[in-house]
C-alpha positions as CSV (number, residue, x, y, z in Angstrom):
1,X,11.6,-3.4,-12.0
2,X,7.7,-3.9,-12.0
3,X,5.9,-3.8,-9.3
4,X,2.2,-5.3,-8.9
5,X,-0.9,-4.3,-6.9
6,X,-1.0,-6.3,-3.5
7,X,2.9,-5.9,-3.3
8,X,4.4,-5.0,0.2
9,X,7.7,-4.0,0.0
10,X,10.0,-2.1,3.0
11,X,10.6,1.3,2.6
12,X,12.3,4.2,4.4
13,X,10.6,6.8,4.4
14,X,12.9,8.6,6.3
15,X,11.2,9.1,9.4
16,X,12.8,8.4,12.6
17,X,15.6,6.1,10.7
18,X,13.0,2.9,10.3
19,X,11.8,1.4,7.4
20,X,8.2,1.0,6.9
21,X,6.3,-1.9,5.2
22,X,3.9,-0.1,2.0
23,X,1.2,-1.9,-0.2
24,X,1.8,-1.5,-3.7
25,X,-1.9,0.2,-4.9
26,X,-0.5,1.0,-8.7
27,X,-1.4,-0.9,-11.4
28,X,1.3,-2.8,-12.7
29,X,2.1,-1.3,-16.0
30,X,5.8,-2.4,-17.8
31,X,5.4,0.4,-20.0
32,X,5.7,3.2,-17.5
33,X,7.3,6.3,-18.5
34,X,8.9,6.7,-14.3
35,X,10.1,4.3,-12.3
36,X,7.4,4.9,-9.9
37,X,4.6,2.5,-7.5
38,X,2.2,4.2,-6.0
39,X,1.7,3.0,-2.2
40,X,-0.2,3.0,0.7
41,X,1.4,3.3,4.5
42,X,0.6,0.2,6.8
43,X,0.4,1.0,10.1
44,X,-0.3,-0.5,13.2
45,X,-1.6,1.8,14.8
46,X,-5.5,2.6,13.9
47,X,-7.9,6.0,14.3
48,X,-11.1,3.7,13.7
49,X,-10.7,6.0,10.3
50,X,-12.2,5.6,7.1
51,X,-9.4,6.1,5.4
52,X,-8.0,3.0,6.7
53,X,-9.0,-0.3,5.8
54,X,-7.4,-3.2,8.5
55,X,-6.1,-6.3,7.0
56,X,-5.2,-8.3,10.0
57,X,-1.9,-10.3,10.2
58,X,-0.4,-11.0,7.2
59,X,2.3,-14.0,7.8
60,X,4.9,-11.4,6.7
61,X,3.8,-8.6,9.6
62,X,4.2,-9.0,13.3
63,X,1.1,-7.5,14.2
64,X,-2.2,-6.7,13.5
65,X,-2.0,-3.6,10.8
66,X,-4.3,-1.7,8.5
67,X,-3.6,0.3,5.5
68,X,-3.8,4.4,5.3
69,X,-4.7,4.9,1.9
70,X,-4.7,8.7,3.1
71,X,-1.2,8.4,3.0
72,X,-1.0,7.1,-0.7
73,X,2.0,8.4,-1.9
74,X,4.5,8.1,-5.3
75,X,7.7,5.9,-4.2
76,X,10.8,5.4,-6.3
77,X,11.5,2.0,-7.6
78,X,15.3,2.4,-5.7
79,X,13.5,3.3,-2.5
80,X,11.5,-0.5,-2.4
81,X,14.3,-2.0,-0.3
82,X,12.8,-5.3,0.0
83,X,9.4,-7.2,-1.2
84,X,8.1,-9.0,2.3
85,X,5.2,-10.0,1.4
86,X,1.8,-10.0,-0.9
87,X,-1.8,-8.8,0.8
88,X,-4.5,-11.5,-0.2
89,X,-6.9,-10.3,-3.2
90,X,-9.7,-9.9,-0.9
91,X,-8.1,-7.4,1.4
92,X,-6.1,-5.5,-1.6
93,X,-10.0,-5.2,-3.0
94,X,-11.4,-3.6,0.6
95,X,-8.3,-1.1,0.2
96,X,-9.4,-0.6,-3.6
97,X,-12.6,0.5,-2.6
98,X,-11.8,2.9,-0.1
99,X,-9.3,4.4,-2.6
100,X,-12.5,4.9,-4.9
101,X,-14.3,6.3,-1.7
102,X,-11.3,8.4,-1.0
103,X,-11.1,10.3,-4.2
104,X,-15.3,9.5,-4.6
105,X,-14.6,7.5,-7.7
106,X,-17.8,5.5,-8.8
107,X,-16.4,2.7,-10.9
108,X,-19.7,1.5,-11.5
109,X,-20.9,4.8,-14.1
């Protein structure tokens, strides 16, 4: 399986026996030596954070949503049950630039 940036795929995490839907924010690289995306938690619920970055309503969510790329984390190829969806390039570029705020990456040097 490859996965690509922009992907949403359902996942459970575990928590309270529901899946959750995760933005793919790993490049997409067919080479790589774990089975691995890294992913971002969409939420619907917001903290008018600057970690999160709010993408409206996709087709594929029921709701208004934004993405906690504070909760970036490594998921296992196995654990993306289903793809639902892909976030439109100018939203997955607003989340890219918060991830280079979040880990104050200056992709302009």
């Amino acid at each position: 399986m490859t996965t690509e940036p922009g992907q949403v795929y359902l996942v459970d995490l575990g928590i309270a026996a529901k899946t959750r839907p995760m933005l793919v924010v790993s490049r997409r690289d067919e080479d790589a030596p774990r089975a691995l995306a890294v992913c971002a938690p969409i939420t619907t619920s917001t903290r008018d954070s600057e970690y999160e970055v709010s993408i409206g309503k996709p087709k594929f969510l029921h709701e208004t949503s934004y993405v906690n790329v504070q909760g970036m984390q490594a998921i296992q190829h196995h654990e993306l049950k289903r793809m639902i969806g892909r976030l439109p390039d100018a939203n997955l570029q607003k989340v890219k630039g918060v991830i280079e705020w979040l880990f104050d990456i200056d992709a302009k040097k």
